[in-house]
Jmol script that loads the backbone (N, CA, C; Angstrom):
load data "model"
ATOM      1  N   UNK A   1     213.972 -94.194-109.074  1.00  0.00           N
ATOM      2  CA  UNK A   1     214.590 -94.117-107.775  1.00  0.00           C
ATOM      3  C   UNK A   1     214.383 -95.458-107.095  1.00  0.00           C
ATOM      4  N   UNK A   2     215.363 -96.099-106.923  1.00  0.00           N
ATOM      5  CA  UNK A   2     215.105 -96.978-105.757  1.00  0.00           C
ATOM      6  C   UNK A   2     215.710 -97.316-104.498  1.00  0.00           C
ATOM      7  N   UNK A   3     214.713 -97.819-103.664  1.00  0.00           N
ATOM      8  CA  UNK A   3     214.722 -97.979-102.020  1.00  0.00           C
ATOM      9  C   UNK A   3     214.560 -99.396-101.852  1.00  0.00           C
ATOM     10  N   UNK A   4     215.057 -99.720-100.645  1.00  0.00           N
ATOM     11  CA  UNK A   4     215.050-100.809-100.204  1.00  0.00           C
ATOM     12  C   UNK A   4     213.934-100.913 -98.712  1.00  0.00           C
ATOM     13  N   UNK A   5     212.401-101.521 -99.554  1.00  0.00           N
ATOM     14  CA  UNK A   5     211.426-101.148 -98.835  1.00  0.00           C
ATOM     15  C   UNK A   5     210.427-100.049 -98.461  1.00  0.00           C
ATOM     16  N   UNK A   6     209.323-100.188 -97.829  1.00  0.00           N
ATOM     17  CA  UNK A   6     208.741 -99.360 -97.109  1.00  0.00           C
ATOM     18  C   UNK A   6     208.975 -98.274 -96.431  1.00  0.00           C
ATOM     19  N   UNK A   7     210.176 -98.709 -95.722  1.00  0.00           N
ATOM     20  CA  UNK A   7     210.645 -98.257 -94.324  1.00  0.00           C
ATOM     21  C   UNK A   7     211.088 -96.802 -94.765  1.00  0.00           C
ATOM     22  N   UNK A   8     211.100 -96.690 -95.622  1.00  0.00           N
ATOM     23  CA  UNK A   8     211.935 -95.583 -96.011  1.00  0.00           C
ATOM     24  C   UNK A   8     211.397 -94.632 -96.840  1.00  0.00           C
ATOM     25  N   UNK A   9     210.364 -94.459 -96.926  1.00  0.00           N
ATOM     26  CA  UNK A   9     209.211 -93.650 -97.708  1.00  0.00           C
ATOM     27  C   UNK A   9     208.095 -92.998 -96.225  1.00  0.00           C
ATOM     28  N   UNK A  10     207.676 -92.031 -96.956  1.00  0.00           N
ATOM     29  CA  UNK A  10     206.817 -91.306 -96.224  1.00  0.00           C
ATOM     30  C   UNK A  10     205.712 -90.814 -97.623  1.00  0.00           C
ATOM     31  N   UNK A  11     204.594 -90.503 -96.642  1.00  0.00           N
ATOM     32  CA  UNK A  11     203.309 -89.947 -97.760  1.00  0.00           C
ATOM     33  C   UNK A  11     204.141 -88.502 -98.670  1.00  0.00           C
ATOM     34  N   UNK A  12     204.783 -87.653 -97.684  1.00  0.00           N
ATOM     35  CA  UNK A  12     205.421 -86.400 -98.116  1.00  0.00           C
ATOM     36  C   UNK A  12     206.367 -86.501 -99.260  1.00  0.00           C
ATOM     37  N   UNK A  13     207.000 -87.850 -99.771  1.00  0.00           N
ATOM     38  CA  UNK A  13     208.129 -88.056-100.246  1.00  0.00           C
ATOM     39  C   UNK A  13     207.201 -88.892-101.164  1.00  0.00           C
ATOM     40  N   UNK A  14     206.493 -89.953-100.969  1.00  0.00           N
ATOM     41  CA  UNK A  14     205.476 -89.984-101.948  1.00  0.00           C
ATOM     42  C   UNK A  14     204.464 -89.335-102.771  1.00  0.00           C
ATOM     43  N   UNK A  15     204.330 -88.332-102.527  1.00  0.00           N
ATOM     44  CA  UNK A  15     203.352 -87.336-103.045  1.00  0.00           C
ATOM     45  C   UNK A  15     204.732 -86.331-104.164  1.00  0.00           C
ATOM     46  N   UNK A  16     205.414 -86.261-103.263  1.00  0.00           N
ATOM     47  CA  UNK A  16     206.400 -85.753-104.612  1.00  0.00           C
ATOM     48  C   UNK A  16     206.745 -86.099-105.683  1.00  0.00           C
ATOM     49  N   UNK A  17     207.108 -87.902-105.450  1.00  0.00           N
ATOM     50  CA  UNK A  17     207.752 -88.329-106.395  1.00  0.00           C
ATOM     51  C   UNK A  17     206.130 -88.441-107.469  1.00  0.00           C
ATOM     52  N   UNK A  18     205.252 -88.270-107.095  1.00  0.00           N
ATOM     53  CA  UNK A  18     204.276 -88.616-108.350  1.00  0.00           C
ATOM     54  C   UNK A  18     203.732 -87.154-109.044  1.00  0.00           C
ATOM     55  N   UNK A  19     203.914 -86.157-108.030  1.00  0.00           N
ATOM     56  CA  UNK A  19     204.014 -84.792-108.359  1.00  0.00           C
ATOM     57  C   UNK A  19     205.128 -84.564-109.479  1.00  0.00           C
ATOM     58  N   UNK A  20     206.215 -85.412-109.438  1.00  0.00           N
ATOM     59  CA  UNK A  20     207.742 -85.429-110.532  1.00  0.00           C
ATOM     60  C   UNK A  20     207.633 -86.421-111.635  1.00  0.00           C
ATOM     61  N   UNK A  21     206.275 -87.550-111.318  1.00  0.00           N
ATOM     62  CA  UNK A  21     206.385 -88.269-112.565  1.00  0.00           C
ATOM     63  C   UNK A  21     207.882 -89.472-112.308  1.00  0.00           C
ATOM     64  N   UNK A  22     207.853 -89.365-111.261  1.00  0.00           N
ATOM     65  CA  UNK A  22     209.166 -90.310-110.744  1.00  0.00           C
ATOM     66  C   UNK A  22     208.555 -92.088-110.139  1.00  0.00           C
ATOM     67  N   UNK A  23     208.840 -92.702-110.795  1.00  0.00           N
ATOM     68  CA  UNK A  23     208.203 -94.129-110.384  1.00  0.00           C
ATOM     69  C   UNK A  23     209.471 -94.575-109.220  1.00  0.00           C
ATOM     70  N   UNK A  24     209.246 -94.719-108.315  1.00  0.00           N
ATOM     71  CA  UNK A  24     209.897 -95.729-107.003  1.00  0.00           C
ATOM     72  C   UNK A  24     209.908 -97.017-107.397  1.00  0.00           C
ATOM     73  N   UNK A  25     211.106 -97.447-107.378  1.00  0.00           N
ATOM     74  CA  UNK A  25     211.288 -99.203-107.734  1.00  0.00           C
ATOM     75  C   UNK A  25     212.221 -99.706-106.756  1.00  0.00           C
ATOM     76  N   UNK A  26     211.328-100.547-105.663  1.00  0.00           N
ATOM     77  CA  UNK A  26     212.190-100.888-104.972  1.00  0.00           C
ATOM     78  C   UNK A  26     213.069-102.430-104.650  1.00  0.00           C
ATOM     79  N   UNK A  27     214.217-102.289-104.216  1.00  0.00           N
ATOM     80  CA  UNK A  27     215.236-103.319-104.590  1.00  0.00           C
ATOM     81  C   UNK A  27     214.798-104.625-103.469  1.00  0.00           C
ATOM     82  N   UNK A  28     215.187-105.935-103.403  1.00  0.00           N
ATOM     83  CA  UNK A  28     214.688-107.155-102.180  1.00  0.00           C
ATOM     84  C   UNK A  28     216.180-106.444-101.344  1.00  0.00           C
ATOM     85  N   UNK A  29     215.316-106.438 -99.941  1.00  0.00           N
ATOM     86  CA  UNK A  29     216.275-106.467 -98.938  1.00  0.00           C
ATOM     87  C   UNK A  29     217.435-107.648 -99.001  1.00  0.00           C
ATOM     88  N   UNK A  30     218.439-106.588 -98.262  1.00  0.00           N
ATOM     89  CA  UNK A  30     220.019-107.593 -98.285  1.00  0.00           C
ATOM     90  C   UNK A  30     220.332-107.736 -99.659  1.00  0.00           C
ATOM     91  N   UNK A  31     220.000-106.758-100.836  1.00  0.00           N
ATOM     92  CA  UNK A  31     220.483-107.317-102.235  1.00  0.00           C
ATOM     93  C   UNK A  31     220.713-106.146-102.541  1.00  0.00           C
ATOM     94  N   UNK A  32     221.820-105.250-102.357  1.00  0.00           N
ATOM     95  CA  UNK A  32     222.408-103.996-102.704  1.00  0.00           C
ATOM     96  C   UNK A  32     223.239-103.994-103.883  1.00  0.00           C
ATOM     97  N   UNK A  33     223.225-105.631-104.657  1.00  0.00           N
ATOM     98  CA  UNK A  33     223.659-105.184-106.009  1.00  0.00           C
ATOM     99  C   UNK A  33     223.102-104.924-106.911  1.00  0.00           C
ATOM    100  N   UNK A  34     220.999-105.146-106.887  1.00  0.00           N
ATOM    101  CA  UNK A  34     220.429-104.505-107.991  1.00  0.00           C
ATOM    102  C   UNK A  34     220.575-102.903-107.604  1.00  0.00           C
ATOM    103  N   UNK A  35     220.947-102.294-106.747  1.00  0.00           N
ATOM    104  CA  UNK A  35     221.403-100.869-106.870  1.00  0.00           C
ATOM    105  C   UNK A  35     222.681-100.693-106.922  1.00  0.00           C
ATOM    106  N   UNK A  36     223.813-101.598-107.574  1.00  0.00           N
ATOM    107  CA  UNK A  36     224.923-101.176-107.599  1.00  0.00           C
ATOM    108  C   UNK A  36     225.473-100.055-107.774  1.00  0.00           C
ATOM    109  N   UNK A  37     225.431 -99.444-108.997  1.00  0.00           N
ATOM    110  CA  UNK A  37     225.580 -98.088-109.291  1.00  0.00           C
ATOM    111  C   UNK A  37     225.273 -96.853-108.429  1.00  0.00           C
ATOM    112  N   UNK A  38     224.261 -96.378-107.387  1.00  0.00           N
ATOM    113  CA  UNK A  38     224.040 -95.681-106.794  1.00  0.00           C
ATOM    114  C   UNK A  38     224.836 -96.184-105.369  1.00  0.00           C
ATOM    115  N   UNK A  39     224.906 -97.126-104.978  1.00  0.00           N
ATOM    116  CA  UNK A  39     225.455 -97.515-104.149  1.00  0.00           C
ATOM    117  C   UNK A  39     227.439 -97.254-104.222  1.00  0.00           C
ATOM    118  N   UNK A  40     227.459 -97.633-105.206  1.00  0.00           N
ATOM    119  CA  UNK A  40     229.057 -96.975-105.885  1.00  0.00           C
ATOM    120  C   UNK A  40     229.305 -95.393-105.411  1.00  0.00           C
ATOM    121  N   UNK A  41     227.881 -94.598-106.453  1.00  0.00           N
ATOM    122  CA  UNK A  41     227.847 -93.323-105.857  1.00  0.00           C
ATOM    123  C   UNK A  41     227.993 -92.730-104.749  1.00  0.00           C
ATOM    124  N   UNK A  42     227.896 -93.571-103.506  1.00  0.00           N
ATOM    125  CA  UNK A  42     227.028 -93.196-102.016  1.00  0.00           C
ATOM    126  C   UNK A  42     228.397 -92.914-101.623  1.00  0.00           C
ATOM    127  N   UNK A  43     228.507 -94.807-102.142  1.00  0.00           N
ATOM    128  CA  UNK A  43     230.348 -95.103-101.315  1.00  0.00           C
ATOM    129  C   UNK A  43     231.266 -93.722-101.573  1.00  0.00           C
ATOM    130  N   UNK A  44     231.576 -93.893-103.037  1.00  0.00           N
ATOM    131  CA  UNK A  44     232.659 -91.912-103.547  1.00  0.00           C
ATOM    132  C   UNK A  44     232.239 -90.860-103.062  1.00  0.00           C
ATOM    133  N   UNK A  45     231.329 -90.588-103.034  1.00  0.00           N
ATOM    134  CA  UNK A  45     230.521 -89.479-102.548  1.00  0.00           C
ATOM    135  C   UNK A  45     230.952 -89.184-101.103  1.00  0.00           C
ATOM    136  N   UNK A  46     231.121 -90.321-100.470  1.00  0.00           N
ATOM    137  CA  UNK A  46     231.172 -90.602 -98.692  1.00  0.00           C
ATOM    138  C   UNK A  46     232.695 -90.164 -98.482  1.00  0.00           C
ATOM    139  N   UNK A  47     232.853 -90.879 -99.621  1.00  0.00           N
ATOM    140  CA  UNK A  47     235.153 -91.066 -99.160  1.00  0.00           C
ATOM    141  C   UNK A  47     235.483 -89.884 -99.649  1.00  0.00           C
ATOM    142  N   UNK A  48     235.180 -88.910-101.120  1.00  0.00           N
ATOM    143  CA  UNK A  48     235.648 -87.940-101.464  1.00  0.00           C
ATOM    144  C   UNK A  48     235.246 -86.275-101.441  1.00  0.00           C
ATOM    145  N   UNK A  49     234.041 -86.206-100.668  1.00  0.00           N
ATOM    146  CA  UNK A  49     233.395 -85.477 -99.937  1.00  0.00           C
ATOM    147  C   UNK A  49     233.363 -85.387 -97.948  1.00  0.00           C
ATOM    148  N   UNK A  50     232.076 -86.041 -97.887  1.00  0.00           N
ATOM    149  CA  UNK A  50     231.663 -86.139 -96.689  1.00  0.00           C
ATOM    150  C   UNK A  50     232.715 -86.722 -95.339  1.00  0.00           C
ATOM    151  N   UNK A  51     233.689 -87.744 -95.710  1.00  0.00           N
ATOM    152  CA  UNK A  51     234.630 -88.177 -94.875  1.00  0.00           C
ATOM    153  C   UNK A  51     235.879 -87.030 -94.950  1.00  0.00           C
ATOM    154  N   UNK A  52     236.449 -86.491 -96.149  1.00  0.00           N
ATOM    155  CA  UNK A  52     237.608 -85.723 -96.509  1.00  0.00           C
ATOM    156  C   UNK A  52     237.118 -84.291 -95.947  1.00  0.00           C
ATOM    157  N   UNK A  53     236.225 -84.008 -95.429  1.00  0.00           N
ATOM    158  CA  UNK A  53     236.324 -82.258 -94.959  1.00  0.00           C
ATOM    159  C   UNK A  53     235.237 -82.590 -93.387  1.00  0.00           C
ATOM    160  N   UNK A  54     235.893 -81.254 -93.210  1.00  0.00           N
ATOM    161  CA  UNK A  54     234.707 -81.128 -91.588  1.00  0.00           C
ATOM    162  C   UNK A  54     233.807 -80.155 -91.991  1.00  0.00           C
ATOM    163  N   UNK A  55     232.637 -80.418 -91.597  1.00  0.00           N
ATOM    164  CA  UNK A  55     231.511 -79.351 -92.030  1.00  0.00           C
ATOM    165  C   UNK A  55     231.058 -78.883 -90.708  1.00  0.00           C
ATOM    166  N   UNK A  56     230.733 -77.603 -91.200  1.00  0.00           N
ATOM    167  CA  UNK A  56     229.911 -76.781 -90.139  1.00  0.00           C
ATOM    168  C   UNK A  56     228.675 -76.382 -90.578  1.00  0.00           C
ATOM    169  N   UNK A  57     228.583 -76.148 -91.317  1.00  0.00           N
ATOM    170  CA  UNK A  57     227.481 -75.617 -92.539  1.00  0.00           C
ATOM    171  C   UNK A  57     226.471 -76.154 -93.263  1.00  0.00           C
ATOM    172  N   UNK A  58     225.668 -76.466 -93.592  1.00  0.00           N
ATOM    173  CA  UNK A  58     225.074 -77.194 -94.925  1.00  0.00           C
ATOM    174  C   UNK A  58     225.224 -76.374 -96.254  1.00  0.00           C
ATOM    175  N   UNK A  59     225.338 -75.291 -95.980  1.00  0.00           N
ATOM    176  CA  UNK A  59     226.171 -74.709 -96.968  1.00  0.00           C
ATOM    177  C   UNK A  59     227.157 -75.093 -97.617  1.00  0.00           C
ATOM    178  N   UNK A  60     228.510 -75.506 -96.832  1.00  0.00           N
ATOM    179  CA  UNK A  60     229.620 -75.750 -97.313  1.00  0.00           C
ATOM    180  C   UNK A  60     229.473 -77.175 -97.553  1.00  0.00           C
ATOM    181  N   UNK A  61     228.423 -78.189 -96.795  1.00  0.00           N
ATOM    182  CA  UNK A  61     228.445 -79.215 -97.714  1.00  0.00           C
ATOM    183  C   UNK A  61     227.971 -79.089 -99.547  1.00  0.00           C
ATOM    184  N   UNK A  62     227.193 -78.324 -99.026  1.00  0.00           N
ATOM    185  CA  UNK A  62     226.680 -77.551-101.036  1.00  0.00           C
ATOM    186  C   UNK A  62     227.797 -77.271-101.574  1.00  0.00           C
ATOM    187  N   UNK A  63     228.816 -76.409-101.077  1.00  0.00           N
ATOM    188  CA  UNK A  63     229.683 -75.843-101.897  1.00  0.00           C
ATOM    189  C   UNK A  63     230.363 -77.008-102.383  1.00  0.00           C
ATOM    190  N   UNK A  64     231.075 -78.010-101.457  1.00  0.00           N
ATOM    191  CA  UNK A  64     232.181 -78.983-101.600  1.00  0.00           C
ATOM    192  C   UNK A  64     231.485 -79.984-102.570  1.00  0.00           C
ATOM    193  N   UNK A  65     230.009 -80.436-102.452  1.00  0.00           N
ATOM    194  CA  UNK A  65     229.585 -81.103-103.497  1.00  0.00           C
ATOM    195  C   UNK A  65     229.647 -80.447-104.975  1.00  0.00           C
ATOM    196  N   UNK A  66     229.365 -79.239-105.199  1.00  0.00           N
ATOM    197  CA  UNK A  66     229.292 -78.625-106.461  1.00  0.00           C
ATOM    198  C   UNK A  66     230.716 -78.695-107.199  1.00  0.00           C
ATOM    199  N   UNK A  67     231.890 -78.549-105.937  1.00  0.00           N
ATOM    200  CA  UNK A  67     233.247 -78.184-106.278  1.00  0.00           C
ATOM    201  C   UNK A  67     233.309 -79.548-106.941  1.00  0.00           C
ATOM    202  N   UNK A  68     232.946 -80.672-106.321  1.00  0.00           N
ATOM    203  CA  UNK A  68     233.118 -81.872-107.116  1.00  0.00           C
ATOM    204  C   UNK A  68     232.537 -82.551-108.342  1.00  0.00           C
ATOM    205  N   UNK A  69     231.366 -81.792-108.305  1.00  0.00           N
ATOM    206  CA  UNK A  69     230.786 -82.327-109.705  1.00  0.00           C
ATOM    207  C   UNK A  69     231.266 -82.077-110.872  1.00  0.00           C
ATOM    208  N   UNK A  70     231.772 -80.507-110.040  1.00  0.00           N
ATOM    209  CA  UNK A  70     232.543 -79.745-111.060  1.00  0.00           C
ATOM    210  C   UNK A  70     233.761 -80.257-111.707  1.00  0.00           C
ATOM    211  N   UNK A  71     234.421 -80.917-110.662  1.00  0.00           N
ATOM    212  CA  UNK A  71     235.845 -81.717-110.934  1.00  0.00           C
ATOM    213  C   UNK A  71     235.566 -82.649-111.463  1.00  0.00           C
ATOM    214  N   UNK A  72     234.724 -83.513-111.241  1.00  0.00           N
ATOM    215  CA  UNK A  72     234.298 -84.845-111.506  1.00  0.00           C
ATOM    216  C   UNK A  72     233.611 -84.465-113.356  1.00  0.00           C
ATOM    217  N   UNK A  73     233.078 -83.787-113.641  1.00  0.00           N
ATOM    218  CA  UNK A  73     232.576 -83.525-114.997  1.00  0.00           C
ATOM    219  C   UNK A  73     233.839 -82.525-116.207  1.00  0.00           C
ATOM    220  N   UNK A  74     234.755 -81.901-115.590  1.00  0.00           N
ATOM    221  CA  UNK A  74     235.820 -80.985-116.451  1.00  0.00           C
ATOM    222  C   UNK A  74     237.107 -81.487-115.662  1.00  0.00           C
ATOM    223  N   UNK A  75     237.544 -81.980-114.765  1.00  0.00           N
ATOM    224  CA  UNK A  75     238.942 -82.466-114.609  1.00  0.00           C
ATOM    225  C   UNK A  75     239.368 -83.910-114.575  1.00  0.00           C
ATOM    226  N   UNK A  76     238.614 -84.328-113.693  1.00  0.00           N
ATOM    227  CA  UNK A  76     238.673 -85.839-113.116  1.00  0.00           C
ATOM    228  C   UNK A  76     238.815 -87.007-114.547  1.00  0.00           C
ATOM    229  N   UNK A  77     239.906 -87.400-114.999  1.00  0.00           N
ATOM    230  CA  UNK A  77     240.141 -88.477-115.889  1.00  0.00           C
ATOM    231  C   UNK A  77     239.132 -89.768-115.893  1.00  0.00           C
ATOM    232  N   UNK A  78     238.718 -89.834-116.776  1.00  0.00           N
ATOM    233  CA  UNK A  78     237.261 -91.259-116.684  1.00  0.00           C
ATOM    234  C   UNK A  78     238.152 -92.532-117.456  1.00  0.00           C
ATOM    235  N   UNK A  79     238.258 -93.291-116.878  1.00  0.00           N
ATOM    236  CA  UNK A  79     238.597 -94.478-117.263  1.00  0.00           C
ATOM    237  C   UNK A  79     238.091 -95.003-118.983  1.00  0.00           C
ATOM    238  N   UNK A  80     236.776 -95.171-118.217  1.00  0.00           N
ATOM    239  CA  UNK A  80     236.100 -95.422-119.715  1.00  0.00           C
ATOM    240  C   UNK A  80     236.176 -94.774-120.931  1.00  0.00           C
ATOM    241  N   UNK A  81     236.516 -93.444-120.946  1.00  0.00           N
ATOM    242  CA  UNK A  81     236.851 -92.327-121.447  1.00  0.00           C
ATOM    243  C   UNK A  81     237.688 -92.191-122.142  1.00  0.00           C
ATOM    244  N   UNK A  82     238.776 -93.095-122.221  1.00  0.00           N
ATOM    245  CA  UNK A  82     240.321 -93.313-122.927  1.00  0.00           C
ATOM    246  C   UNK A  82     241.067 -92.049-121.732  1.00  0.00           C
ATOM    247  N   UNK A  83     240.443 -91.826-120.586  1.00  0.00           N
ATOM    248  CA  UNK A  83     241.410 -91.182-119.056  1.00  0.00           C
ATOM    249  C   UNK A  83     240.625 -89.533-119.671  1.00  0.00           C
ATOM    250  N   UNK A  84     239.769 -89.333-120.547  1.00  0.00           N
ATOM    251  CA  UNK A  84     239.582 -88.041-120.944  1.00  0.00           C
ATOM    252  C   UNK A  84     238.862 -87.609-119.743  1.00  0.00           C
ATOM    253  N   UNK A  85     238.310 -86.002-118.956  1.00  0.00           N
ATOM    254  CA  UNK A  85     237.677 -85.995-118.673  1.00  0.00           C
ATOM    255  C   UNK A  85     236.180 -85.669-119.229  1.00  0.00           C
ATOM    256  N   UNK A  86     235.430 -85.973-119.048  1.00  0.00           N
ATOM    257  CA  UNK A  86     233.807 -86.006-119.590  1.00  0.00           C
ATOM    258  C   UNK A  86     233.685 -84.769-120.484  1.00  0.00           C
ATOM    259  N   UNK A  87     233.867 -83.489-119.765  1.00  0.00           N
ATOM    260  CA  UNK A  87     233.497 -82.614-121.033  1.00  0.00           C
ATOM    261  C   UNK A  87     234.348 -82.178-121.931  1.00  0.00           C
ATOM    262  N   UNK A  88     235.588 -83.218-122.218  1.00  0.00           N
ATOM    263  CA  UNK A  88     236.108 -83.240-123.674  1.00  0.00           C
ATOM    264  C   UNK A  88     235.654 -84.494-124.642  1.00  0.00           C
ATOM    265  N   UNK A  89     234.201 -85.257-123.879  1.00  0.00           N
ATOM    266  CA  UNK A  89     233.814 -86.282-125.114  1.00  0.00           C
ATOM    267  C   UNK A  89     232.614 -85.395-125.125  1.00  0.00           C
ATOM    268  N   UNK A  90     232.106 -84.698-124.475  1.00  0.00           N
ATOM    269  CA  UNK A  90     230.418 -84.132-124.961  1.00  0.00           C
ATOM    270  C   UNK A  90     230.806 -82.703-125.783  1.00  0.00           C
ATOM    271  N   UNK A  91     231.349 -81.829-125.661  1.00  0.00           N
ATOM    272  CA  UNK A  91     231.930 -81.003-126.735  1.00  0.00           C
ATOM    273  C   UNK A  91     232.414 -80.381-128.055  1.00  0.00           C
TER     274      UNK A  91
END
end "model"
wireframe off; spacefill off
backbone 0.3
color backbone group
């Protein structure tokens, strides 16, 4: 997992991640391209979720995320993929 800094950790969130066996590696401030990839994530995540619906719920943010993983893993065409979606190369 990585963070950018201190600032952003707590003992509670530290005690977990070593409770999970999860090492924290964190990135130099102002340099959001050694986290490119998650940062990619944040961005799609933001535009094809969280910006595209109104929530009332934290519920229905659960639901709309699941609906997408769901899409995103059995419909959604992957580039890299030859346009397949994902669970017709793991299958």
């Amino acid at each position: 997992m990585f963070r950018e800094g201190y600032k952003f950790t707590s003992a509670v969130f530290d005690s977990w991640a070593r409770k999970h066996k999860i090492k924290i590696c964190f990135i130099q401030p102002g340099k959001p391209t050694q986290n490119s990839l998650i940062e990619r994530f944040n961005g799609s995540y933001r535009k094809e979720v969280l910006d595209a619906h109104l929530f009332f719920e934290l519920n229905h943010v659960r639901d709309q995320t699941q609906t997408r993983l769901w899409n995103y893993n059995n419909v959604r065409p992957h580039k890299s993929l030859c346009k397949l979606p994902l669970i017709r190369t793991v299958s």
